[in-house]
One Martini backbone bead per residue (centre of mass of N, CA, C, O) as a GRO file, in nm:
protein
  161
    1UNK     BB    1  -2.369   3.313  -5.053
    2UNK     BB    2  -2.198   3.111  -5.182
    3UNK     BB    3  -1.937   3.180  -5.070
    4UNK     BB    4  -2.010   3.134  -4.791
    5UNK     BB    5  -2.068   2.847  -4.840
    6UNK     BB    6  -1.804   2.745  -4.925
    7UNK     BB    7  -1.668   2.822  -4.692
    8UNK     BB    8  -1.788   2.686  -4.480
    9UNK     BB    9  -1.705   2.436  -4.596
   10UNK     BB   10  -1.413   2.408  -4.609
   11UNK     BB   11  -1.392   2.447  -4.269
   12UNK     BB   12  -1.514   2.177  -4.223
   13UNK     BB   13  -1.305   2.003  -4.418
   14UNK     BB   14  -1.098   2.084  -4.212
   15UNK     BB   15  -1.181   1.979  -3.958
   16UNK     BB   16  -1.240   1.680  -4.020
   17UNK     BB   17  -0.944   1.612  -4.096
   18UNK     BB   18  -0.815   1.683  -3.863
   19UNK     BB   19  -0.959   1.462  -3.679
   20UNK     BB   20  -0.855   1.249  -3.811
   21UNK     BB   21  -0.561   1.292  -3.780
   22UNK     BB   22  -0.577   1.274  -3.446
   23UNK     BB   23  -0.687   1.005  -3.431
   24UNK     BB   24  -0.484   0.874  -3.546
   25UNK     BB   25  -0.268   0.925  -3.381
   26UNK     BB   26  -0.359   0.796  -3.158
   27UNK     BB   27  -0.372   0.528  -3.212
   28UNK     BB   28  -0.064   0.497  -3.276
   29UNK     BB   29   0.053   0.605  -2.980
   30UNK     BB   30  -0.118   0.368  -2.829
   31UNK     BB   31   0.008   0.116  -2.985
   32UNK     BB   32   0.339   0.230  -2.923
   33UNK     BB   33   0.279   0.188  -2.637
   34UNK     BB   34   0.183  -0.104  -2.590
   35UNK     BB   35   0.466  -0.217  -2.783
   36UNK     BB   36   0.628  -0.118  -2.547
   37UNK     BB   37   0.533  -0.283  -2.273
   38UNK     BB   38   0.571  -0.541  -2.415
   39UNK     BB   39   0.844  -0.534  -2.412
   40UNK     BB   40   0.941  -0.456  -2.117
   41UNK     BB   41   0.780  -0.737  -2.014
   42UNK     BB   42   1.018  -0.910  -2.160
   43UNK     BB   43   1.207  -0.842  -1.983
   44UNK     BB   44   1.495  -0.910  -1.804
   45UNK     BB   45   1.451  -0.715  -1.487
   46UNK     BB   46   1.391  -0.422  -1.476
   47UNK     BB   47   1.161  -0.197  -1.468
   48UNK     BB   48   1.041   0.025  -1.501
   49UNK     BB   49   0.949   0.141  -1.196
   50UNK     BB   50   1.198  -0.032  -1.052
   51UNK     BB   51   1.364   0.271  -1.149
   52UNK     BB   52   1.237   0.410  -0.938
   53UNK     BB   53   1.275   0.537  -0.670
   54UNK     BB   54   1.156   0.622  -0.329
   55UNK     BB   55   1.118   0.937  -0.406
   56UNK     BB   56   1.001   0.957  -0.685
   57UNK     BB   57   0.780   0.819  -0.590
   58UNK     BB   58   0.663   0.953  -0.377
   59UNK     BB   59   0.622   1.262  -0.497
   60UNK     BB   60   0.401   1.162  -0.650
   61UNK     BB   61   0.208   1.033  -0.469
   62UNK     BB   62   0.182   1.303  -0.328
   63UNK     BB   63   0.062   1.446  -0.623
   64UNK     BB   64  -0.162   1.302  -0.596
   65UNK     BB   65  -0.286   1.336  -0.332
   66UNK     BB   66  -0.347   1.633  -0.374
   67UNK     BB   67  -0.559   1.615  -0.615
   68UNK     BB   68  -0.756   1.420  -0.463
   69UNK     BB   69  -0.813   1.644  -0.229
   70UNK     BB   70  -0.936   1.820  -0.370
   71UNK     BB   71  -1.156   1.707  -0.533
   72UNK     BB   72  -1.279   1.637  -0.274
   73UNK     BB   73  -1.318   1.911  -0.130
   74UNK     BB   74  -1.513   2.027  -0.367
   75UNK     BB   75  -1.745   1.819  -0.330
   76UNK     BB   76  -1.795   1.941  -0.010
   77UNK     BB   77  -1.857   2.204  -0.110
   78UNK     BB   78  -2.082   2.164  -0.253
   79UNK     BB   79  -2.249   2.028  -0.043
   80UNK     BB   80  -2.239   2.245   0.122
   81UNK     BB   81  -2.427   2.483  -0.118
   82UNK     BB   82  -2.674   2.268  -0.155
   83UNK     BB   83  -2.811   2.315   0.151
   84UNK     BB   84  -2.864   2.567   0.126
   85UNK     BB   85  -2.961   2.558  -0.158
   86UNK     BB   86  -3.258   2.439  -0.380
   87UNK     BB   87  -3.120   2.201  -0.453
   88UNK     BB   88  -3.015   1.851  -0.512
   89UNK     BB   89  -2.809   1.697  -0.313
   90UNK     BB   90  -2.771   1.451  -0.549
   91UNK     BB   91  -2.726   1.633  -0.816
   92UNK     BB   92  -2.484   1.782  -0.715
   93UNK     BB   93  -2.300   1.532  -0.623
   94UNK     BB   94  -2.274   1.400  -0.897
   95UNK     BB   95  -2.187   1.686  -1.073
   96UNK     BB   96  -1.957   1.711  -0.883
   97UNK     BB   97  -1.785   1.445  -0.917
   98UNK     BB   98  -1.779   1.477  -1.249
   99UNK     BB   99  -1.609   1.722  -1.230
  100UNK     BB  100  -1.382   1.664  -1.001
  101UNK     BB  101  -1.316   1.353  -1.148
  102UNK     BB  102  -1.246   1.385  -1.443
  103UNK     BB  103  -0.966   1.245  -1.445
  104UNK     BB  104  -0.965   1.009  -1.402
  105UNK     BB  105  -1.140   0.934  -1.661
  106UNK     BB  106  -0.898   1.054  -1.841
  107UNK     BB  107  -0.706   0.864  -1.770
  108UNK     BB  108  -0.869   0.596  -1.910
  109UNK     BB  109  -0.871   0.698  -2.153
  110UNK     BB  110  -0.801   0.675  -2.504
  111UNK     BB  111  -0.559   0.862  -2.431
  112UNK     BB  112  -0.197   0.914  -2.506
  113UNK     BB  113  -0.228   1.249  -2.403
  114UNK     BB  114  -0.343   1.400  -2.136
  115UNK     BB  115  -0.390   1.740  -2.043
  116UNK     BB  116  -0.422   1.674  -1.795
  117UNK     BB  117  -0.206   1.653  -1.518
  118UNK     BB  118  -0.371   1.492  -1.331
  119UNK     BB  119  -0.418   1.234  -1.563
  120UNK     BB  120  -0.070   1.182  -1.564
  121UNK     BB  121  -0.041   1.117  -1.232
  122UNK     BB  122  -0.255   0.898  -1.269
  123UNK     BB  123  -0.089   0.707  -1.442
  124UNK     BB  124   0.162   0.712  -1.291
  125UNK     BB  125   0.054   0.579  -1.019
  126UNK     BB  126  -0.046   0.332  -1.184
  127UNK     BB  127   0.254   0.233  -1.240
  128UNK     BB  128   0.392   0.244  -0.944
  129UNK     BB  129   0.119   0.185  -0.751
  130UNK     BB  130  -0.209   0.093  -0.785
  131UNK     BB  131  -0.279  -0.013  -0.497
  132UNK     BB  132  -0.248   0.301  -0.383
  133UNK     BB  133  -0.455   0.421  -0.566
  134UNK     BB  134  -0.697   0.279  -0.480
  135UNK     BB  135  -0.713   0.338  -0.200
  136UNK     BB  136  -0.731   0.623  -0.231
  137UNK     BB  137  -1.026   0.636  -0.373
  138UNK     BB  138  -1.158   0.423  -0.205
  139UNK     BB  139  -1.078   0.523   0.110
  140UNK     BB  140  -1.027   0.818   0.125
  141UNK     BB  141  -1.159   0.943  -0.041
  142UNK     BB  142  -1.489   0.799   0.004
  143UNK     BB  143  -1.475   0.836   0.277
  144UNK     BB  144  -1.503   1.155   0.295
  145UNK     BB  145  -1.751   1.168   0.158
  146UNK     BB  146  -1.910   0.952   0.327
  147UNK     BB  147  -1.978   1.104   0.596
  148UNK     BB  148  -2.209   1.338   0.504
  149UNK     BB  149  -2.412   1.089   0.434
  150UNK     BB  150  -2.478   0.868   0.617
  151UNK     BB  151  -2.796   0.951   0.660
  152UNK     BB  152  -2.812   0.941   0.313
  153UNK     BB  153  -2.910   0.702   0.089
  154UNK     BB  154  -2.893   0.905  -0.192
  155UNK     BB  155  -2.622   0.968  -0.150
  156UNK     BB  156  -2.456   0.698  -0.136
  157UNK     BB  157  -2.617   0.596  -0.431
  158UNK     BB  158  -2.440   0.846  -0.581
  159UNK     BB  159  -2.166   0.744  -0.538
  160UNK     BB  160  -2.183   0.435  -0.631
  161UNK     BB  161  -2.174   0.571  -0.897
   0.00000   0.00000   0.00000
């Protein structure tokens, strides 16, 4: 018991520790991309964005719009699997799109590089062009979602959330 005890002790300080360390490394890349952006920002002639191509700003934009019409879609498929199944058409919606649409919220919370792939290209999409991100989620995912909506207020209010 003793022994097993120690172990599992062992086990928590080497995890807690880990734990410490890549804190601190995001932290510090956090930091360095930072005092990146503001050195770039400091410079005069073109930014790293404006020195990118028009095709591969476009090959982006086109691979965010990919990831977004998915994420879309799978709230619709999600909500109509909802209308049929007993459970609460508002719950099951908010909880779609919480699920199907983590990856925005991951592009934007405080990791220095996000593993999901979706949330690096909304990352680069932010950088290449904010207002055309922002109209993409705004008025075209968010118009799809709002469509079959609309006679359910209470369906409305928790898009709104």
């Amino acid at each position: 018991p003793a022994a097993a005890a120690s172990k599992q002790a062992a086990a928590v300080s080497s995890r807690v520790q880990g734990d410490r360390l890549l804190r601190q490394l995001n932290a510090e890349l956090l930091d360095l991309q930072r005092r990146g952006r503001a050195h770039l920002a400091s410079k005069k002639g073109p930014t790293a964005a404006e020195g990118v191509t028009a095709e591969a700003r476009g090959r982006a934009m086109a691979l965010v719009a990919e990831v977004l019409l998915g994420a879309t879609e799978a709230v619709l498929a999600d909500l109509r699997c909802a209308a049929v199944a007993s459970t609460s058409k508002e719950e099951a919606f908010e909880a779609s799109i919480s699920r199907h649409f983590a990856f925005v919220v991951t592009a934007g919370a405080g990791l220095a590089a996000p593993f999901d792939l979706r949330a690096q290209l909304v990352r680069l999409a932010a950088l290449l062009d904010a207002r055309s991100l922002l109209g993409a989620l705004e008025v075209q995912a968010r118009g799809r979602l709002a469509a079959p909506c609309s006679g359910d207020a209470r369906l409305l209010a928790a898009l709104e959330r």
